[in-house]
C-alpha positions as CSV (number, residue, x, y, z in Angstrom):
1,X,104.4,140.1,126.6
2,X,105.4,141.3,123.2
3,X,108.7,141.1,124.1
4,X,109.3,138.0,125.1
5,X,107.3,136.5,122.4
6,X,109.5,138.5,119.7
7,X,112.7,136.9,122.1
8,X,110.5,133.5,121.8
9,X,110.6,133.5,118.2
10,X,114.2,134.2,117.8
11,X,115.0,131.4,120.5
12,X,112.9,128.8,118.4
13,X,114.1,130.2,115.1
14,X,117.6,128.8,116.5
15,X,116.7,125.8,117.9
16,X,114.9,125.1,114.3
17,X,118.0,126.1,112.7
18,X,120.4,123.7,115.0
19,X,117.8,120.5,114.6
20,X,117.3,120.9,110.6
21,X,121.3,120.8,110.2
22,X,122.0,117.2,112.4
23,X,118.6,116.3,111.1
24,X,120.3,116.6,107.2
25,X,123.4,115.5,108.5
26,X,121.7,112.7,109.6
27,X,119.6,112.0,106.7
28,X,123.3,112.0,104.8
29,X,124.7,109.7,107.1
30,X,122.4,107.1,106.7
31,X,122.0,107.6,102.5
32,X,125.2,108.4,100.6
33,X,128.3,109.2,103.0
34,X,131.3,108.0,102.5
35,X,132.2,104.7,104.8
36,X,134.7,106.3,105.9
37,X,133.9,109.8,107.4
38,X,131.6,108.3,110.2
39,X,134.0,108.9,113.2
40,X,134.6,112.9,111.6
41,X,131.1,112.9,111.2
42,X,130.2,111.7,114.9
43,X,132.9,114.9,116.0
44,X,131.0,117.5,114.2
45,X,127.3,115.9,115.5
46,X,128.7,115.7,119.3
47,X,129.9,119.8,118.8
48,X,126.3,120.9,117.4
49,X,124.7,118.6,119.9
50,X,126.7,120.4,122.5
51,X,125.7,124.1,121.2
52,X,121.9,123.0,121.0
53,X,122.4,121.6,124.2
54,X,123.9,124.8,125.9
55,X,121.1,127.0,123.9
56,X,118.2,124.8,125.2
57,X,119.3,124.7,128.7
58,X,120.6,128.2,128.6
59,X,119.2,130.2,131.9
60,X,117.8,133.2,129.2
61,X,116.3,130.1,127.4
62,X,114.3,129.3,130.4
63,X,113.1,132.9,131.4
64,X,111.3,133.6,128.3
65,X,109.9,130.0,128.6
66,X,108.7,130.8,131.9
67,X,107.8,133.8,131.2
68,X,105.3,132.7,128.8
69,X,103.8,129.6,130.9
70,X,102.7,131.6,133.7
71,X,101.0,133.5,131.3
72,X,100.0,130.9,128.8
73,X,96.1,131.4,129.4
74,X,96.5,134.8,127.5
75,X,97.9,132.8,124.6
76,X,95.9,131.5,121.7
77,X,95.1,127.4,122.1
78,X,98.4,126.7,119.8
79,X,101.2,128.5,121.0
80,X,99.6,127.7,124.6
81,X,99.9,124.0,123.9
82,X,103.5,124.5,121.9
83,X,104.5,126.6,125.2
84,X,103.5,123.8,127.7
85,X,105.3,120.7,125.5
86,X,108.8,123.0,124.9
87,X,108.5,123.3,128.9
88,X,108.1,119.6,129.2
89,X,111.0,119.1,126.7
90,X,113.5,122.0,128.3
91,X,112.5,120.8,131.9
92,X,113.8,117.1,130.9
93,X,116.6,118.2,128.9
94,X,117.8,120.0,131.9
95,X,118.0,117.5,134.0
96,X,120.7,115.6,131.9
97,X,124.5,116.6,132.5
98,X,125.8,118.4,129.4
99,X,129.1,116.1,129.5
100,X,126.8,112.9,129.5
101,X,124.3,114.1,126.5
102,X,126.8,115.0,124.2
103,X,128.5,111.5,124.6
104,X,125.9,109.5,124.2
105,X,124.9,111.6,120.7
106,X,128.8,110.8,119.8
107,X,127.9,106.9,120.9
108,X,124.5,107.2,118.9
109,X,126.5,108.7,115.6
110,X,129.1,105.7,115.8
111,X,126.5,103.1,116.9
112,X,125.0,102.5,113.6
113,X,127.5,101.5,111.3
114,X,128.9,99.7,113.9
115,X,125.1,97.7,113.9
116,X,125.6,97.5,110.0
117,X,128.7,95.5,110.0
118,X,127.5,93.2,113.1
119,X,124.4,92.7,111.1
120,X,126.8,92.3,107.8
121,X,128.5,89.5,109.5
122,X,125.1,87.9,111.6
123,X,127.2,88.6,114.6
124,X,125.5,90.2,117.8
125,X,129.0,90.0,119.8
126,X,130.1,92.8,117.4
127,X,127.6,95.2,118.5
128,X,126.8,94.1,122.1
129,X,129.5,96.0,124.1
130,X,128.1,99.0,122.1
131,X,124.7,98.0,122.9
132,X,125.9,97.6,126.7
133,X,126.9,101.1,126.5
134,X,123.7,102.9,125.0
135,X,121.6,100.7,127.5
136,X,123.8,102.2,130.0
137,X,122.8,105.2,129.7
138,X,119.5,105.3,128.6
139,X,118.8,103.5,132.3
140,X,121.1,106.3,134.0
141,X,119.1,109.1,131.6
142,X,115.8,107.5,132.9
143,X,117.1,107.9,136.9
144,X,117.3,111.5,136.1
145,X,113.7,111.8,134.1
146,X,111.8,110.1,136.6
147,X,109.0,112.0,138.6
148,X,106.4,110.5,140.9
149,X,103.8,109.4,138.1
150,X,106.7,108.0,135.6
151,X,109.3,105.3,136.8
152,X,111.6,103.1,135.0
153,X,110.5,102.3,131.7
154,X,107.3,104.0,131.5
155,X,110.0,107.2,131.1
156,X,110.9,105.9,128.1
157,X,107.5,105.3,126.9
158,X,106.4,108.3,127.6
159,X,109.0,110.2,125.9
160,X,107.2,108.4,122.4
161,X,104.0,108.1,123.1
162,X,102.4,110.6,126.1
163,X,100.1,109.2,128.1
164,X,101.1,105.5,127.5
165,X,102.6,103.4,130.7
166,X,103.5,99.9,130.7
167,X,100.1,98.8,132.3
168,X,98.6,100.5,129.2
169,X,101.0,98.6,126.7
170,X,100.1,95.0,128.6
171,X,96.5,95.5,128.7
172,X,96.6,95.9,124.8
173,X,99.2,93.5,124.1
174,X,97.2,90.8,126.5
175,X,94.0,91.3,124.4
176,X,96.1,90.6,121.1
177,X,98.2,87.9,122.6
178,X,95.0,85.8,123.4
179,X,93.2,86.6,120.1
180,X,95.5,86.7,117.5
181,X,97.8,84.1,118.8
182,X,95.0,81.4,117.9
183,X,94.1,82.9,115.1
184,X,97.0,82.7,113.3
185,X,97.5,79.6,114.0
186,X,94.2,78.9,112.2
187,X,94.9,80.8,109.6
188,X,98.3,79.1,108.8
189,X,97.1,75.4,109.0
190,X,95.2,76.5,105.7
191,X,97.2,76.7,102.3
192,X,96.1,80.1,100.5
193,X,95.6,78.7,97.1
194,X,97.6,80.7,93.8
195,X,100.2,80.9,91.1
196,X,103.4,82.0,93.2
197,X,105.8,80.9,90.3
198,X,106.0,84.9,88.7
199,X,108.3,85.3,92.2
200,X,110.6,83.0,91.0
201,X,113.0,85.7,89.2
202,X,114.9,88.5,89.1
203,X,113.1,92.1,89.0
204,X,115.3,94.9,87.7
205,X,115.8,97.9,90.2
206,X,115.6,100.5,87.5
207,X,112.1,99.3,86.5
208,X,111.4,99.3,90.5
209,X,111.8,102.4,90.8
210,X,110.4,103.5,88.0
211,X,106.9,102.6,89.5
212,X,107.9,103.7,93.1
213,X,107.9,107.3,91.1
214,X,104.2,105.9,89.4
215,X,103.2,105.1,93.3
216,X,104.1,108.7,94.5
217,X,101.9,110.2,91.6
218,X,99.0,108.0,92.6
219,X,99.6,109.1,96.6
220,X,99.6,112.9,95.6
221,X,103.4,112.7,97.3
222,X,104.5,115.9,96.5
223,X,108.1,115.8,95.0
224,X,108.7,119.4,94.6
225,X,109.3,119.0,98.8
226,X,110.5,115.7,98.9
227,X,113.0,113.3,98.2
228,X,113.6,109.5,97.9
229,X,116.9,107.6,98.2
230,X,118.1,104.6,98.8
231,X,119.1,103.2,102.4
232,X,120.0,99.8,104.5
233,X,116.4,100.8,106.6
234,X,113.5,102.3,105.0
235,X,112.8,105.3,107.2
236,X,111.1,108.7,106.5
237,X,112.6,112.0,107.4
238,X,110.0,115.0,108.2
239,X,112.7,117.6,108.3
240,X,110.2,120.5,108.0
241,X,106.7,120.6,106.2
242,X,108.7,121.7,102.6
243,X,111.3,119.1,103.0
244,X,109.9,115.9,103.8
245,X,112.5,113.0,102.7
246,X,112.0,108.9,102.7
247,X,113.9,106.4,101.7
248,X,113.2,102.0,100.4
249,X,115.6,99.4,99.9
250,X,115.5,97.2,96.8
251,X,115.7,93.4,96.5
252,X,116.1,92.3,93.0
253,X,114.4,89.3,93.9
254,X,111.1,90.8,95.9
255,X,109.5,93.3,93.8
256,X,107.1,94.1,96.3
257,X,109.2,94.8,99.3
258,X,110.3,98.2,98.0
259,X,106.6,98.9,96.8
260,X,105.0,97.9,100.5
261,X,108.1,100.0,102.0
262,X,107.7,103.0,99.7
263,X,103.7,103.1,100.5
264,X,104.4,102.7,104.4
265,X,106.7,105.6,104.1
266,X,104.6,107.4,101.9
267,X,101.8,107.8,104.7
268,X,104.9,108.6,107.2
269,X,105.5,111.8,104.2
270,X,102.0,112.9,103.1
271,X,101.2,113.5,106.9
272,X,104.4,115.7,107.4
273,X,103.2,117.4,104.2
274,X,99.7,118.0,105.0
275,X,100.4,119.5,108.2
276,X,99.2,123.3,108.4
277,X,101.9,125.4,106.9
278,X,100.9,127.8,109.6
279,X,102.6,125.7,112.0
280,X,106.0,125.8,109.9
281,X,108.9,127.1,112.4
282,X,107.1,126.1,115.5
283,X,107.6,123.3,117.5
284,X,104.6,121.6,117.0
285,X,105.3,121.5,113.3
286,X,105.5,117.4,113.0
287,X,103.2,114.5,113.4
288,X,100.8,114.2,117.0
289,X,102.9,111.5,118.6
290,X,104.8,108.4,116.9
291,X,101.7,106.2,117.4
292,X,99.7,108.7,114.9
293,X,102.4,108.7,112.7
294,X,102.4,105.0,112.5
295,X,98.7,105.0,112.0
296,X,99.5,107.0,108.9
297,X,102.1,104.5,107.3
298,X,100.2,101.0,108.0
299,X,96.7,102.9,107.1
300,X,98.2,103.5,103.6
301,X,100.6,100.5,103.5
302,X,97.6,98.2,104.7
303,X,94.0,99.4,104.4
304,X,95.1,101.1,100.8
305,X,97.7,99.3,99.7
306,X,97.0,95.7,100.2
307,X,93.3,96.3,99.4
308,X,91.8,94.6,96.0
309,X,90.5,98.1,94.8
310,X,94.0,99.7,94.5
311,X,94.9,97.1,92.9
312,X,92.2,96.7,90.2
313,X,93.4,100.2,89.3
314,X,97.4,99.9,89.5
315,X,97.7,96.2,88.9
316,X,97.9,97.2,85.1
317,X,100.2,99.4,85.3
318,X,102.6,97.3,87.4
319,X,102.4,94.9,84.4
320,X,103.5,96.8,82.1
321,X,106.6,98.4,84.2
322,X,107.8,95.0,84.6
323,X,106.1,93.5,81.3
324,X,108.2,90.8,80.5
325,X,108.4,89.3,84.4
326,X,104.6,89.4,84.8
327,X,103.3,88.6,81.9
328,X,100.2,86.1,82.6
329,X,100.5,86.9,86.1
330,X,96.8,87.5,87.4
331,X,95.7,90.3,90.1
332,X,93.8,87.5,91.8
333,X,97.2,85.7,92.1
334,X,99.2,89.0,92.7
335,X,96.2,90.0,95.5
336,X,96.8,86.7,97.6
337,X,100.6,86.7,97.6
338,X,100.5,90.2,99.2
339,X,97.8,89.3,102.1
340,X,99.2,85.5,102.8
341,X,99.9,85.2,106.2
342,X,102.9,83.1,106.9
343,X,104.8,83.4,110.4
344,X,108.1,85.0,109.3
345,X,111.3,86.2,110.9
346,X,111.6,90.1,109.6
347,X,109.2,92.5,111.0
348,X,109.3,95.3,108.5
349,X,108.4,92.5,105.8
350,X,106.0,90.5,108.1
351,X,102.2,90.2,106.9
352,X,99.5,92.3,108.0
353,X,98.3,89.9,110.9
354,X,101.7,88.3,112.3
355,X,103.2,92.1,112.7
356,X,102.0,93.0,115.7
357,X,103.3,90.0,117.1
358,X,106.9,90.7,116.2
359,X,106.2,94.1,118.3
360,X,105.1,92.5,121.1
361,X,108.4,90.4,121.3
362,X,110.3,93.5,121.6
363,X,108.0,95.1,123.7
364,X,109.0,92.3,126.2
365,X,112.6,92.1,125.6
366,X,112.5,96.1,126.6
367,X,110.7,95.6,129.2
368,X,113.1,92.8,131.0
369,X,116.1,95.3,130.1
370,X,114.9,98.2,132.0
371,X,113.2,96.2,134.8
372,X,116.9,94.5,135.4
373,X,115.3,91.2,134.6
374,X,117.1,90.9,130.9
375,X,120.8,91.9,130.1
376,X,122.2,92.7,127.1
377,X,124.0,89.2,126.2
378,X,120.8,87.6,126.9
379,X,119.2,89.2,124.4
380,X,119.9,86.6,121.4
381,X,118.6,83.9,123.5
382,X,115.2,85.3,125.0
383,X,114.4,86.7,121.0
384,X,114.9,83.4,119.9
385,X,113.0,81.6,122.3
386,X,110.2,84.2,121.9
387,X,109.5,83.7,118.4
388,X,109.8,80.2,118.5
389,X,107.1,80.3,121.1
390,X,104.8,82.7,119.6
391,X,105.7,82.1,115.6
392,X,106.4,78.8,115.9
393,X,110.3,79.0,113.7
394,X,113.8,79.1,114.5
395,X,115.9,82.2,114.4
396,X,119.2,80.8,111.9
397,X,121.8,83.8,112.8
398,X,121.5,87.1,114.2
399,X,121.3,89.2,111.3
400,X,117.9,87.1,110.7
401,X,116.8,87.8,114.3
402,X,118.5,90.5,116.7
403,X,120.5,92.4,114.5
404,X,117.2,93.1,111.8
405,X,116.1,96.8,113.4
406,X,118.3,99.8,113.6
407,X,116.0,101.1,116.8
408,X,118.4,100.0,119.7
409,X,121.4,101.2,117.8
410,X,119.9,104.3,117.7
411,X,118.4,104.5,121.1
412,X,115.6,104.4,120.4
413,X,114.0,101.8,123.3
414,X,110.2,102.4,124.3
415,X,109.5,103.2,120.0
416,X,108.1,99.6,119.1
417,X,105.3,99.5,120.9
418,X,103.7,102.5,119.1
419,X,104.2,100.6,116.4
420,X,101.7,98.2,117.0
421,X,99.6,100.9,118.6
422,X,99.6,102.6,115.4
423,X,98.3,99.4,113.4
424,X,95.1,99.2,115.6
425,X,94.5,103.4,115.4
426,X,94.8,102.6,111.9
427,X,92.0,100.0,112.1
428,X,89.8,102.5,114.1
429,X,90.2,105.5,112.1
430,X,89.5,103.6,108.4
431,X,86.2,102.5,110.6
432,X,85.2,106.4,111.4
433,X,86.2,107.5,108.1
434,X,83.9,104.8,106.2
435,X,80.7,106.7,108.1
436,X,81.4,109.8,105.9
437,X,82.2,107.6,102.9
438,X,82.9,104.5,100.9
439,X,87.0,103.9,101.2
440,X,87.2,100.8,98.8
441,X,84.6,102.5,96.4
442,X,86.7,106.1,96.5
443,X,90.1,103.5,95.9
444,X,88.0,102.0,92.9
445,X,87.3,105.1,91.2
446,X,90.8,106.0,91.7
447,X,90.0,109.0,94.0
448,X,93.1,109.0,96.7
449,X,92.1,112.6,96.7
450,X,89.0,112.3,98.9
451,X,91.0,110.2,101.4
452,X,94.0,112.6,101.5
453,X,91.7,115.2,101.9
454,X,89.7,113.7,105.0
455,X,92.7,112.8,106.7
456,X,94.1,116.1,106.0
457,X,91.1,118.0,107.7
458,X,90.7,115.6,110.3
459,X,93.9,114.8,111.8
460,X,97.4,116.0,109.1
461,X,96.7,119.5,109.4
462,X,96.4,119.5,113.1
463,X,100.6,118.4,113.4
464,X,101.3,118.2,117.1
465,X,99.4,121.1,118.6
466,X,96.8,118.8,120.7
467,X,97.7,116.3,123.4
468,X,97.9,112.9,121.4
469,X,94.8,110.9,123.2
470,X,92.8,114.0,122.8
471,X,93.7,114.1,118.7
472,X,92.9,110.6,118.2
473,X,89.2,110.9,120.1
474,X,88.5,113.6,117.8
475,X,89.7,112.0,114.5
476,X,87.9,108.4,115.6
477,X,85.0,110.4,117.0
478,X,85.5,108.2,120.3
479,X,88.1,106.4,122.7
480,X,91.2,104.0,121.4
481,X,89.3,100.2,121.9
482,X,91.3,97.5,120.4
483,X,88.2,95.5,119.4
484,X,87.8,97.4,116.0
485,X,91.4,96.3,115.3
486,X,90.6,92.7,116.3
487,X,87.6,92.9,114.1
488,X,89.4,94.5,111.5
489,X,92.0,91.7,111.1
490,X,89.5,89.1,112.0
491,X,86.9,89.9,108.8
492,X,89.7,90.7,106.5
493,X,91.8,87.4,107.1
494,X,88.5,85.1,107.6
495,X,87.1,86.3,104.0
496,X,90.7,86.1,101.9
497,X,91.4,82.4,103.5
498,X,87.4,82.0,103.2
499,X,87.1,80.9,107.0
500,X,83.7,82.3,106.5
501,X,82.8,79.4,104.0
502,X,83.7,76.4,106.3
């Protein structure tokens, strides 16, 4: 037995080793290299892709794996549960030809910047016969994943959020359909009353990111292992626990969409830095599952963020970064502009309450692709249609509508739903963590601290080494129920558009 775990160790040392390389030649890719290296750059990702493939599925690689399963009762509760998910992950990997994988990694390391300049131009037809192709074989990838309990799409979501199946996904998205839907529509037939015209101007990026660097002091983001840039879509990158990267893009002309970007991503990095360091080099290392980590990013970007307390704290240093574009400007004003609720056609700069509504329109869209019912070319139509139906405006081009997310040109279909997900865990943990104290009174006193802290004990630490349901009942002290999201949004929307004073 002590063999095979020193022969474990080596193995995962290498598969660390492979995955932290594409993972920074990734994070490169996508910040500062050069236009022109991408198909170069796509060579050298589809040979390491190849050697990590041939390591993983390796018949050695699967001895000592197996090896260690059959006696995984004599291990202690972590490595048992890493043990189990590597088997998962090596038994699926396996059953994808070598020749096939390594293509479609070359297709995925082109298929961005080919999205970039069909989103450049607000053309879909320049990406679709690319999209065609990665649709392609994520259905033929899903023929060879699918086992008696998992068919067709519910692979897929699986693979991002365990335990989750489409009949889980319509259940929820059913409840919010028929309560939310209303609701907004209530909420936008009333005028939010405040001073907009500070918005009307130009707001230097320099002095943007001089407070982004204020807002990472405030979070406790720790910059001695981690690193901001600049990119076309905000995204965080949890390389390891000591190198945990994120990136924002600036608009001269919305202040706050690099601020609300740079919080979300912030929760996305304090979690991957607050995970046990103990659990560095292991393969349980990173968040619990992609809804937790969303949980993370819309609990600070949301509950923190657009709350009144942070703001009574920050809003005066805000002023003075940019003291010349807000001078006057009131935090009652600032406060409203950054909870109205206004149906709107980007999701990563929809409000708090339309959001999960622009999720649910690509939860569908998936949904038809890999049931057959949707293909590709139909896509533009059917989004349009969609939004119009349940946001009530028109799509005017592509780059608008379609073309906005970087998900399906990076394969990524069955994600989006653990978006939403994530929002309502959010909901449910701020509820459980208000029993052991006062949230908005901790935010007041300018204690972000305390909140770290109980997060940190409660779920950070923890990384992936529990089964995802079973982390989330322990850190909510109870079962996922949508209802405390519903009241959540409910309360907070009825009291800022004072629905509860009709």
């Amino acid at each position: 037995m002590t063999k095979t775990l020193k022969q474990y160790q080596e193995l995962r040392d290498k598969i660390n080793a492979y995955r932290y390389a594409l993972s920074v030649i990734s994070w490169d890719s996508e910040t500062e290299a050069p236009a022109g290296c991408f198909e170069h750059r796509a060579r050298q990702i589809g040979v390491l892709s190849a050697e990590l493939y041939k390591f993983q599925t390796a018949r050695e690689t699967a001895l000592i794996v197996n090896r260690l399963y059959k006696n995984r009762n004599e291990l202690d509760p972590v490595l048992k549960h890493e043990i189990e998910q590597f088997k998962r992950s090596l038994t699926k990997i396996r059953k994808i030809p070598m020749t096939e994988f390594v293509e479609y990694r070359k297709l995925i390391a082109v298929s961005t910047k080919i999205w970039e300049k069909a989103k450049s131009a607000a053309d879909f037809s320049l990406f679709q016969p690319t999209l065609e192709k990665i649709v392609a074989f994520r259905k033929k990838f899903v023929k060879y994943l699918e086992t008696k309990k998992l068919k067709g799409y519910d692979v897929l979501l699986d693979d991002f959020e365990k335990g989750y199946k489409t009949k889980d996904y319509d259940a929820f998205f059913s409840v919010l359909k028929a309560e939310l839907v209303p609701f907004i529509k209530k909420i936008t037939a009333r005028k939010l009353e405040y001073d907009d015209s500070f918005l009307k101007q130009s707001f230097p990026i320099e002095k943007q990111k001089a407070f982004l660097d204020y807002l990472e002091t405030v979070l406790q983001y720790d910059r001695t292992r981690g690193l901001r840039k600049e990119s076309e879509h905000p995204f965080t990158s949890g390389i390891s626990t000591t190198d945990v990267r994120y990136t924002v893009h600036y608009y001269e002309d919305d202040f706050t969409s690099a601020i609300f970007s740079a919080i979300h991503e912030l929760g996305h990095a304090i979690y991957e830095q607050q995970v046990s360091r103990e659990l560095e080099n292991t393969m349980v290392a990173g968040g619990g599952s992609m809804a937790l980590h969303e949980s993370q990013s819309r609990f600070y970007e949301n509950i923190i963020g657009r709350s009144k307390e942070f703001w009574k704290q920050h809003f005066p240093v805000l002023k003075k970064t940019f003291k010349k574009e807000l001078k006057g400007v009131k935090l009652r004003d600032f406060h409203r502009h950054i909870n109205t609720v206004k149906a709107s056609l980007i999701r990563t700069e929809a409000d708090e309450l339309t959001y999960p509504i622009h999720i649910m329109i690509r939860y569908e869209i998936e949904k038809g692709l890999f049931s057959g019912q949707i293909e590709v070319k139909d896509i533009p139509a059917i989004w349009n249609a969609r939004v119009k139906e349940y946001l009530g405006i028109d799509v005017p081009n592509d780059r608008l509508g379609v073309l906005q997310d970087i998900h399906w040109a990076s394969g990524l279909f069955g994600y989006f739903p653990t978006y939403a997900l994530g929002s309502a865990y959010a909901a449910q943990i701020y509820r459980t963590m208000n029993k052991d104290f006062n949230v908005l009174k901790s935010l007041k006193n300018k204690n972000t601290e305390e909140i770290n802290l109980w997060l940190k004990n409660n779920l950070h630490q923890h990384g992936a080494s529990k089964e995802p349901k079973a982390l989330f009942k322990a850190v909510a002290r109870g079962n996922f129920q949508p209802k405390y999201y519903l009241r959540y949004l409910i309360r907070k929307y009825s009291k800022i558009y004072q629905l509860d004073k009709q």
